[in-house]
Structures are given as C-alpha cells and as structure tokens.
N, C-alpha and C positions, 0 to 999 in steps of 0.2 A: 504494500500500500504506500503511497507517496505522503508525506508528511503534508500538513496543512499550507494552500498555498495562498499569497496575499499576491491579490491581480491589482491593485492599483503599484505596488511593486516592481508587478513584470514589466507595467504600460510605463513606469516612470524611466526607465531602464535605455526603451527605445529611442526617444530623439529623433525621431521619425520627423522632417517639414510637414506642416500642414498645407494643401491644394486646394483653389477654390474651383465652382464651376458651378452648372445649374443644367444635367442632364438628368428625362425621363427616370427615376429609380428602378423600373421594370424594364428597360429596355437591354439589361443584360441577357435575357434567354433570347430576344430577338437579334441579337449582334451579327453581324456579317462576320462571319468567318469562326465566329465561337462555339468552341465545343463544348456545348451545353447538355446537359441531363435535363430532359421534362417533365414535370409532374406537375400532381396537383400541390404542392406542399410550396411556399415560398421559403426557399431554406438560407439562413446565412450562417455564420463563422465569429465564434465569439475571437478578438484581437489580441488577447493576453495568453491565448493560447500557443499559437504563430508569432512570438515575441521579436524571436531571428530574423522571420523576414519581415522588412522594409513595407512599412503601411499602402502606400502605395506600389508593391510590387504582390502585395497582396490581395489588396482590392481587383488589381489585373488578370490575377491568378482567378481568384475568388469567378468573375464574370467570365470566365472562359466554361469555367466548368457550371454555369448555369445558376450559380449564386447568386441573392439579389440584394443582400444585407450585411453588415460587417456590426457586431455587438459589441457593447461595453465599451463606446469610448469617450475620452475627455471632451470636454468644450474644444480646447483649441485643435481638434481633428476633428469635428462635425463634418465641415466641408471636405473633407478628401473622396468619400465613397461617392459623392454625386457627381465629381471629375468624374468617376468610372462608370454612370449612368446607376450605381447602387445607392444604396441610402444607408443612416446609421439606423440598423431595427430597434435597438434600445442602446439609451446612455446610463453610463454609471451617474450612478443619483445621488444622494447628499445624506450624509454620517455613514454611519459605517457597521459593517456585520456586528460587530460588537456592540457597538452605539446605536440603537434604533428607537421606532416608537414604541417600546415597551417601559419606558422609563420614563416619566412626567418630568423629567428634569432635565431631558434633552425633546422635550418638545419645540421649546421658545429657539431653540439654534435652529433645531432642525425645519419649524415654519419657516422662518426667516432665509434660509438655505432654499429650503422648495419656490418659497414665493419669488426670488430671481432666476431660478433657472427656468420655472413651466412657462415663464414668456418668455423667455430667448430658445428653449429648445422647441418650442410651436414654431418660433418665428423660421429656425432653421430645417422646418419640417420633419421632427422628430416627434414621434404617436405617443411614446414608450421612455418610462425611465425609470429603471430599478430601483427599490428600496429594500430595508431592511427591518425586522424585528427587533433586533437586538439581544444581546445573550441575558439568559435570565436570572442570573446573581442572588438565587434565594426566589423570586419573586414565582409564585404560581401561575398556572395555567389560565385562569378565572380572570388574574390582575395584571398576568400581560396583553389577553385579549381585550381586557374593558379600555388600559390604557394605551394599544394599539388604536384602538377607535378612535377614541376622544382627539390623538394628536392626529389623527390623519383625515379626520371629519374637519379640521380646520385649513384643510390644503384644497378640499373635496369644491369649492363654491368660483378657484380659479383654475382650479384642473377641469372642471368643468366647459368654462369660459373658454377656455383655449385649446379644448381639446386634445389633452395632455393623458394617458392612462400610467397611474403609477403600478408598479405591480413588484408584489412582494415575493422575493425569491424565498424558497422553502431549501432549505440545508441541511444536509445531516449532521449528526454534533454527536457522532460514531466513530466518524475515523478523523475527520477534517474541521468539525467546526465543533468545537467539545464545549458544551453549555448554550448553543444557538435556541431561540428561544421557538423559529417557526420551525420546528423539524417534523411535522406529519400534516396531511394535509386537510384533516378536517382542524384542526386546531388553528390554521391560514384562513380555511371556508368561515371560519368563526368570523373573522375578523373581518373578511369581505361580507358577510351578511350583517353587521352593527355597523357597518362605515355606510353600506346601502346606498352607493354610487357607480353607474357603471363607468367613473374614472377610474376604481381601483380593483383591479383584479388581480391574478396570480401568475406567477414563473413558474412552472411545474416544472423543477430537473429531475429529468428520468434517471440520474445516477444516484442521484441523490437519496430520492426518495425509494430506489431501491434496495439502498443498503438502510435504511431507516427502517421501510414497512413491508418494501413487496406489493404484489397485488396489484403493477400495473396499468394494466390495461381496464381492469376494473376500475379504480379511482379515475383514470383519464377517462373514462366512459360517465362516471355518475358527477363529475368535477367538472366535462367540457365546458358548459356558460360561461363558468369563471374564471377559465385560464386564456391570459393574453398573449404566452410568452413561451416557447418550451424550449430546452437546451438537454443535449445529448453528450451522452460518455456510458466507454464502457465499465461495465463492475464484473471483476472489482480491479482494483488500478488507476480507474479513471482515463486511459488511452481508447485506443480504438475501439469503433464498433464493429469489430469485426466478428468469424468464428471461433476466437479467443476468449471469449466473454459470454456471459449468460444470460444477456436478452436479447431476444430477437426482435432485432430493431425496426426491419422490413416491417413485421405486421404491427409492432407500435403505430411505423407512421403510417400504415393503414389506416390504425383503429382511429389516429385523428386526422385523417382527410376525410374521415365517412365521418366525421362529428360535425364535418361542415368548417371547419376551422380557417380564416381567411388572415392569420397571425403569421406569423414567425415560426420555423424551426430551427435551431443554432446549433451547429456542434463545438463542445464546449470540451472538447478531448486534449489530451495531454501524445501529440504520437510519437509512437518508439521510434517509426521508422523513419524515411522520405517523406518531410511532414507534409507538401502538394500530391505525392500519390495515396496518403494517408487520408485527406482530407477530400480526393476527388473518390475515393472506393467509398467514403460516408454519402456523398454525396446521392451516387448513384444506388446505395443502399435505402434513401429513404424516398427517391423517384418514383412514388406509387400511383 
C-alpha cells in the first residue's frame, strides 16, 4: 500500500507555465487526427497524478486519447486545459482534508475562502470544486454531519447564483486518510440531504470507498442523484485499473452510464508503469 499522499504537494512540485485560450471543452473527441476512445462517459485525468509530465504536454496527451477534462487544479492553471479545447472538471477547493466543514471553527475561513473562489471559478467556467469534511478529532458522527451542514448551507445561496456544485470527496481513513471524517457514503448522503441544494453533491472515489465498504456498484446505483464527480484507482495500491486489481472497472463505468450520469469520470491512479500507456489502457477500459 502507498503511504498517505498530499496532492496539493505533488501540484506544488510542478512549475508547470500557465496557457490561456478559449477553445470548445468537448471538442477533444472530435479533433482531426486524434486518437480518441468513445463512449458515453466524459472521462478526465486527475493532474497530481501525472506530476512528471509537463501540464500542458498533458493536457495534449490527455485529448489525443479522447479525454475531455484535466482534475484538481490550482487557480493559476484554470486556463491551460481550454488551450487544449478541455476544461478543468473540478478545482481543488478551499481548506483542506484535514481542515473541513466538520469543525465550527473553521467555518468563518472556510466561507470566506469559498465566497472568492465560486465567482472566479464560474467566471472561468469551472461547474465543480472539491471540498472537504475534515478529520474528526473526537467529534461524532451526528456533530460532524449537523456541522457539515450548517457551514456549507452558508456557501449554498452563491453557489447557487453562479452555478458553482461543491462536492465533497469521501476518503478512506484505512490506509490513506487515518481519522477523515466523510469515509462511507451514506454518512456524505447525510450531509447532502441537511444542506438540500442541488449545488452540493458528492465525489464518489471508487478506490476509496472500496477499501472502506465495498459494495460498489450497489451504493453507485442507490447514490447516483447525488454524485457529481467520480474518480478511479485500483485496490489495493491505488495504480492501475487494470487485471491487477479487484474491481472490475468496465462494468463500474457501465453501471454509471446506464444511471444517466452527464458528470465527470477521473482517473485518479498512481501508474507503475509508462504513465500515457497506463493512462490510455484506463481510458479505453471505461469507453462503455
């Protein structure tokens, strides 16, 4: 198993220039000459994964092989994926896995955080922006859900306005995220039914939440309304999804294309190998 990793870390690492431009986001599967995989699934590529290669040799990479989204990145990279006719599917959001709305006393930062970024990230046509729960430090189940709501009910009235969806990733706190406070996903569902916005819905990571609970394809079936976001890895390891690992990812991204799902799929893998032929074999693995 890989030790716990810190992605704003990896992305600080890079040094990557930022590009601007104002191309189609969709226009990558139609590209003259690009070797695209088609499906129904809109798939992108979380960026802290791919640290090594160069943002935009990435993003290159990414639209060749039928990609249409590049995840988790900072403000001053918004603009790079729409030079490549992609979009950023979601940005890294404001505190931090540790830090979240489970705590009343990182509410007042964390408003104050959200209310600058959900109007510059609208502006730069960004849907989607990660948040967190926060790890639970003693606090129960009952008083991180009540106080999940309350601070994110206050974000809820301009996320709205601008058409902003925050959505809270769910983490295991197993191997990687030891005390995270969202690790199962009806204890998330909590928190998206008391907030009662449909700007705030859910990140389902299928790695995640398979070494958590299991059971899949089930929870993505009785879960789909509320999940805005899904990101992929294999378990256990967190790398490929390949025949290495013990889910079979094929009928995963089945199960949610037949949910109707018009979101995001990301693969969020760590690869052993040639990390572009690692990342074009997912690709074509989730082309259903």
């Amino acid at each position: 198993m890989h030790a716990p990793i810190n992605r704003r870390g990896a992305i600080a690492a890079l040094g990557a220039a930022a590009v601007t431009g104002a191309l189609d986001p969709f226009t990558a599967q139609a590209a003259v000459g690009a070797v695209a995989v088609r499906g129904r699934l809109h798939q992108s590529v979380a960026r802290w994964c791919f640290a090594r290669t160069p943002l935009t040799d990435l993003c290159a990479s990414a639209k060749a092989m039928g990609i249409v989204g590049i995840d988790l990145l900072d403000e001053k990279d918004w603009a790079v994926p729409t030079a490549h006719g992609l979009r950023c599917a979601i940005a890294n959001g404001f505190g931090s896995i540790a830090q979240g709305f489970n705590r009343p006393d990182h509410h007042d930062e964390l408003v104050a955080a959200g209310s600058a970024m959900i109007p510059k990230a609208a502006a730069a046509g960004i849907e989607r922006i990660v948040v967190f729960s926060g790890n639970r430090a003693g606090l129960s189940d009952g008083e991180g859900i009540a106080n999940c709501v309350t601070g994110l009910r206050r974000l809820m009235p301009l996320a709205e306005q601008h058409g902003v969806t925050l959505c809270m990733e769910m983490l295991n706190s197993k191997v990687d995220h030891k005390d995270y406070h969202a690790d199962h996903t009806q204890w998330a569902a909590e928190v998206v039914a008391g907030v009662n916005s449909l700007r705030f819905r859910l990140l389902y990571d299928v790695y995640h939440m398979q070494v958590m609970e299991g059971d899949v394809i089930a929870t993505i079936k009785r879960h789909a309304p509320i999940i805005a976001h899904y990101h992929t890895a294999g378990v256990p390891g967190r790398n490929e999804i390949d025949d290495m690992q013990e889910l079979n990812y094929r009928r995963i991204a089945t199960v949610i294309a037949d949910s109707g799902f018009t979101g995001f799929v990301a693969h969020e893998f760590l690869p052993r190998r040639d990390a572009m032929t690692s990342l074009r074999d997912a690709v074509t693995v989730c082309s259903v």
